[in-house]
C-alpha positions in Angstrom: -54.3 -3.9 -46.7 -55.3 -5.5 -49.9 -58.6 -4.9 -51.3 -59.3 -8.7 -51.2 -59.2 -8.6 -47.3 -61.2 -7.0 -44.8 -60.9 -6.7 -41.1 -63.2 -9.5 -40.8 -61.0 -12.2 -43.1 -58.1 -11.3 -40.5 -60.1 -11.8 -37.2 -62.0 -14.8 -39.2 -58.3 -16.5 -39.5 -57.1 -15.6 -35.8 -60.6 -17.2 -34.8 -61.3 -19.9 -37.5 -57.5 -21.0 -38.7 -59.2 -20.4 -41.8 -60.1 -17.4 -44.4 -61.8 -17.9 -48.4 -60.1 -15.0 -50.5 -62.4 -14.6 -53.6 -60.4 -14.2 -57.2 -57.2 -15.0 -55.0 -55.5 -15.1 -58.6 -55.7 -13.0 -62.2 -56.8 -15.4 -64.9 -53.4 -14.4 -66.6 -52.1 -16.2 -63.7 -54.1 -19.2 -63.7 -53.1 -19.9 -67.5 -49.7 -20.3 -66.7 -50.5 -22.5 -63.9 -52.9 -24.5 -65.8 -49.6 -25.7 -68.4 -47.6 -26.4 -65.1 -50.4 -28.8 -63.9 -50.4 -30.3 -67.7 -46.7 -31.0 -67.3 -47.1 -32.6 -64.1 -50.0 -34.9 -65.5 -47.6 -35.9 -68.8 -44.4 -36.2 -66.7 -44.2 -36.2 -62.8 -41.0 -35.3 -61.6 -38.8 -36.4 -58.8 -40.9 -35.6 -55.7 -44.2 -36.9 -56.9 -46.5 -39.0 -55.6 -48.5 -40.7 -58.5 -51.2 -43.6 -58.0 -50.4 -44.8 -61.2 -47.3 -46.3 -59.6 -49.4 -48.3 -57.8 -51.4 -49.6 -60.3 -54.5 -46.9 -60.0 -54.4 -45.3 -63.7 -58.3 -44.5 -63.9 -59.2 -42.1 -60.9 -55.6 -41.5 -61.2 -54.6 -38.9 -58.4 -50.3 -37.3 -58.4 -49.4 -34.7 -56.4 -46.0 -33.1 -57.2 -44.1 -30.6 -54.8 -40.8 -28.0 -54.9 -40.5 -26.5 -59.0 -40.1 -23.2 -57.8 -36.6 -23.4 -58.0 -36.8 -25.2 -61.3 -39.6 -23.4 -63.1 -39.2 -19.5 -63.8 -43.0 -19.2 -64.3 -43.9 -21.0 -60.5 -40.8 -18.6 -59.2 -42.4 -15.6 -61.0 -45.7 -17.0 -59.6 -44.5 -17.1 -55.8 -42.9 -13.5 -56.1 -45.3 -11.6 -57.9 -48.8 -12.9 -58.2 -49.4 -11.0 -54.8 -50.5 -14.3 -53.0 -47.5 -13.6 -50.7 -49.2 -10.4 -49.6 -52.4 -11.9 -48.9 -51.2 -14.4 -46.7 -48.6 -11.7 -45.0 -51.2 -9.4 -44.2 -53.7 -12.4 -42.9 -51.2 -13.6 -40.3 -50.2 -10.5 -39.4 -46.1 -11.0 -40.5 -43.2 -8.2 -40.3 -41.7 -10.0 -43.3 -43.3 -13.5 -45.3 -41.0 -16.5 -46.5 -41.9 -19.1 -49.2 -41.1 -22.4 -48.4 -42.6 -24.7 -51.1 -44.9 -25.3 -53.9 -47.3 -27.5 -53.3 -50.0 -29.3 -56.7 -52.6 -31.7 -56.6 -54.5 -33.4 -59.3 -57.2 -35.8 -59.0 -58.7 -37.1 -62.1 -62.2 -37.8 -62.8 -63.6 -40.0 -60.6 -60.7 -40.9 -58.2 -61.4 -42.8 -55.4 -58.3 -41.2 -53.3 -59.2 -39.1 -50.3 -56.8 -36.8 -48.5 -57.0 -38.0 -44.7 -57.8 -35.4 -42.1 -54.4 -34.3 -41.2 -51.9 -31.5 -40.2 -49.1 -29.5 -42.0 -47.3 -28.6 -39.5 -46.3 -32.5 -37.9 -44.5 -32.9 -41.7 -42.3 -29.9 -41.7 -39.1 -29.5 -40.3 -40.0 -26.1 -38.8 -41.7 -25.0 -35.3 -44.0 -21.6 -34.6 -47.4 -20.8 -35.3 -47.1 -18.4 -37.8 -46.8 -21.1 -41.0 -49.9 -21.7 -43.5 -51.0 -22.2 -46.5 -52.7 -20.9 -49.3 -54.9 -23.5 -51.4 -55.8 -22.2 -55.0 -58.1 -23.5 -57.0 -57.1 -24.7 -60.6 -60.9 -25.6 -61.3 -64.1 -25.2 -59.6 -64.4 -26.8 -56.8 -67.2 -28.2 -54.1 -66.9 -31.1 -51.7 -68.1 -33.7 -54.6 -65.2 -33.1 -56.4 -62.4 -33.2 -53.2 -62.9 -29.7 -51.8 -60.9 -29.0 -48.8 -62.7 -29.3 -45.1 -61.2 -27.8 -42.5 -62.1 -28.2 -38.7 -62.5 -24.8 -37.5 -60.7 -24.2 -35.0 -58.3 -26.8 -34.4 -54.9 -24.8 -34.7 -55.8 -23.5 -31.2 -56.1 -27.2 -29.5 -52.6 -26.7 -29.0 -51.8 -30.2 -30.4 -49.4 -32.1 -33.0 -50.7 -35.1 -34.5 -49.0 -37.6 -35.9 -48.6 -37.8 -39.8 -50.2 -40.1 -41.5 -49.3 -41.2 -45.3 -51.7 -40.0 -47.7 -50.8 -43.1 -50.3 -50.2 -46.0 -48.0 -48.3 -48.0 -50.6 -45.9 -45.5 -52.2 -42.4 -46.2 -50.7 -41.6 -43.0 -51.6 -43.6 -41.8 -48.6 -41.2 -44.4 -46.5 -39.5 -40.7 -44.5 -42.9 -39.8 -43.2 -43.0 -43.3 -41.0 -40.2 -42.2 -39.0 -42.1 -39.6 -37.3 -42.6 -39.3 -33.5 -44.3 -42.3 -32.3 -45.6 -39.8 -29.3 -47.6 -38.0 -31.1 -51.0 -38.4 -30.5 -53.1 -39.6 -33.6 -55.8 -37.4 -35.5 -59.2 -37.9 -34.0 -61.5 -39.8 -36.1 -63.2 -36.8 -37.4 -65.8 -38.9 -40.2 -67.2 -40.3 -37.3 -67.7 -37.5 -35.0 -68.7 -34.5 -37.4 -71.1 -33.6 -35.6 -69.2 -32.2 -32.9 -66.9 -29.8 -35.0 -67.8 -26.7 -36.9 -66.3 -27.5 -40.5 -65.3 -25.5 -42.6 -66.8 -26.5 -46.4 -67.2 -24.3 -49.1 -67.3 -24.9 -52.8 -64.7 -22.0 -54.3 -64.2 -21.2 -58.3 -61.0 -21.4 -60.1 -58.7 -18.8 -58.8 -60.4 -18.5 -55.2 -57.4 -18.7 -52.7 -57.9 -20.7 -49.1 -55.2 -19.5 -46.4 -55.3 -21.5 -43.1 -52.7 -22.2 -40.7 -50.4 -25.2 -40.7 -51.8 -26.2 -37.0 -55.4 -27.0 -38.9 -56.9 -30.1 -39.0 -58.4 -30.3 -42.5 -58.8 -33.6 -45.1 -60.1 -34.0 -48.8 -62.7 -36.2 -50.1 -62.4 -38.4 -53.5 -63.5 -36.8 -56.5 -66.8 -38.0 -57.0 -67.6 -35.9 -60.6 -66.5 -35.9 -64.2 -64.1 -33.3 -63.9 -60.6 -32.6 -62.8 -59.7 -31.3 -60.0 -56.8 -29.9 -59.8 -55.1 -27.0 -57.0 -51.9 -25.5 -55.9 -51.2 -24.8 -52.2 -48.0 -22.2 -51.6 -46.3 -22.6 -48.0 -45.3 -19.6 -46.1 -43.1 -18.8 -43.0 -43.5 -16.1 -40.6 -42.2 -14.1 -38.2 -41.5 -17.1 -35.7 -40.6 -20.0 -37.5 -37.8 -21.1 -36.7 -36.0 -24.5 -38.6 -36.3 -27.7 -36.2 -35.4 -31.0 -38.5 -36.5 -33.9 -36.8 -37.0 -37.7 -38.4 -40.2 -38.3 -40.3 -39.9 -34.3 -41.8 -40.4 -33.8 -45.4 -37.1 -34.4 -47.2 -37.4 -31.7 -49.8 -35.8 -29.1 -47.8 -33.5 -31.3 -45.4 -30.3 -30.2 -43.2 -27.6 -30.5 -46.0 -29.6 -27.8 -47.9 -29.2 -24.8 -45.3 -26.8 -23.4 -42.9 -29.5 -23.2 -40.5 -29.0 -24.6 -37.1 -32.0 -26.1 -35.1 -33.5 -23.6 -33.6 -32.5 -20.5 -35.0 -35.1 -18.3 -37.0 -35.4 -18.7 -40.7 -33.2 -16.5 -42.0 -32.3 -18.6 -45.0 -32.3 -16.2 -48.4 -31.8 -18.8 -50.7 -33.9 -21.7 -49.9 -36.7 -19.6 -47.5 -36.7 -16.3 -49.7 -38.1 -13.3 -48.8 -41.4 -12.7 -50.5 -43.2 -9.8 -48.8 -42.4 -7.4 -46.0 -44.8 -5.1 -44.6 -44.6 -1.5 -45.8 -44.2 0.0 -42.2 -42.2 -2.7 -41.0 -38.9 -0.3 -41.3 -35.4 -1.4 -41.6 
């Protein structure tokens, strides 16, 4: 197990959905991530979301997904940072998969909060071993659009259904062909008192892993600073590929071979980035 985790962090995530790895990522690490995030700023790229678009230029908040298989530093990142590891060894996998890259700026003073949401309802995979790991780019707290998490609420054994995080971008049109029987996220804002959330203000480099089934949302960033973060998304053992209307397009069925329903088994678009050591051949 890696130094960074303890007994506790892995019964904390089976329990909680949720787990803070402290120094998650080398500063060496974090300086090539930092010129990614400048990129991104100067020049979004085809699958970014950007309120400028819609008019919002101060406060501006983009978030920009899937360079990994354009960037040899954010492949090099994914591979051998030792992230995959962590969340491997936190779910408890035989054998990890990366599915996608994941960044998120929002300047100074932007007014544009995440909604409490899922992962899981936007990607076109089922099984509950599929999560996240949120890095921080900057310090972070909830002032300045910290994650909170509902602790929990992968167990309640329910999909919700997505919600766009930037109503007016018609780039998010896919996400509005969802299931219209899912059931929609609770209003969480107005009964906080009834959940145990998860809030804690992490320094750049601090790692969060939680599970795709989590009910989690970020405020606006109320400071002077940017805050900027990259979340990595990982398969497991039992994920298995499930398109369905309303997924997330990046990856879609022209891309694999993959048949609904079969496990991920796709090298070059779901590659293998850890395997346990006693998982044998």
């Amino acid at each position: 197990m890696s130094s960074r985790l303890s007994p506790h962090d892995i019964d904390a995530y089976e329990r909680d959905g949720v787990v803070l790895v402290k120094e998650a990522v080398s500063l060496d690490w974090l300086a090539a991530l930092d010129a990614i995030v400048e990129r991104i700023v100067s020049v979004p790229g085809r699958w970014a979301t950007d309120t400028r678009d819609q008019g919002v230029d101060q406060g501006r908040a983009i978030d920009e997904r899937y360079l990994w298989r354009d960037e040899p530093s954010v492949r090099r990142f994914v591979l051998d940072s030792g992230v995959a590891a962590l969340v491997g060894e936190t779910m408890n996998c035989r054998t990890l998969r990366f599915y996608y890259d994941h960044w998120f700026v929002k300047e100074r003073g932007s007014m544009t909060a995440t909604p409490w949401h899922q992962d899981a309802p936007y990607w076109p995979f089922t099984g509950k071993q599929i999560a996240s790991m949120w890095i921080a780019l900057s310090d972070v707290d909830r002032e300045s659009s910290g994650l909170e998490l509902v602790k929990g609420s992968h167990l309640w054994n329910q999909r919700f259904r997505a919600r766009r995080f930037v109503a007016t971008d018609p780039k998010d049109a896919w996400i509005d062909k969802g299931d219209p029987s899912d059931v929609e996220v609770p209003d969480i804002e107005r009964e906080r008192d009834r959940h145990d959330i998860f809030s804690e203000p992490m320094k750049r480099g601090d790692g969060l892993i939680f599970s795709a089934w989590m009910v989690h949302a970020a405020p606006a960033n109320y400071t002077a600073i940017r805050r900027a973060a990259l979340s990595t998304r990982w398969l497991g053992d039992d994920v298995r590929w499930q398109p369905h209307p309303g997924a997330d397009p990046t990856v879609g069925p022209a891309d694999t071979k993959l048949q609904p329903g079969e496990l991920v088994t796709d090298d070059e678009r779901f590659p293998v980035a850890w395997t346990r050591a006693d998982a044998g051949g």
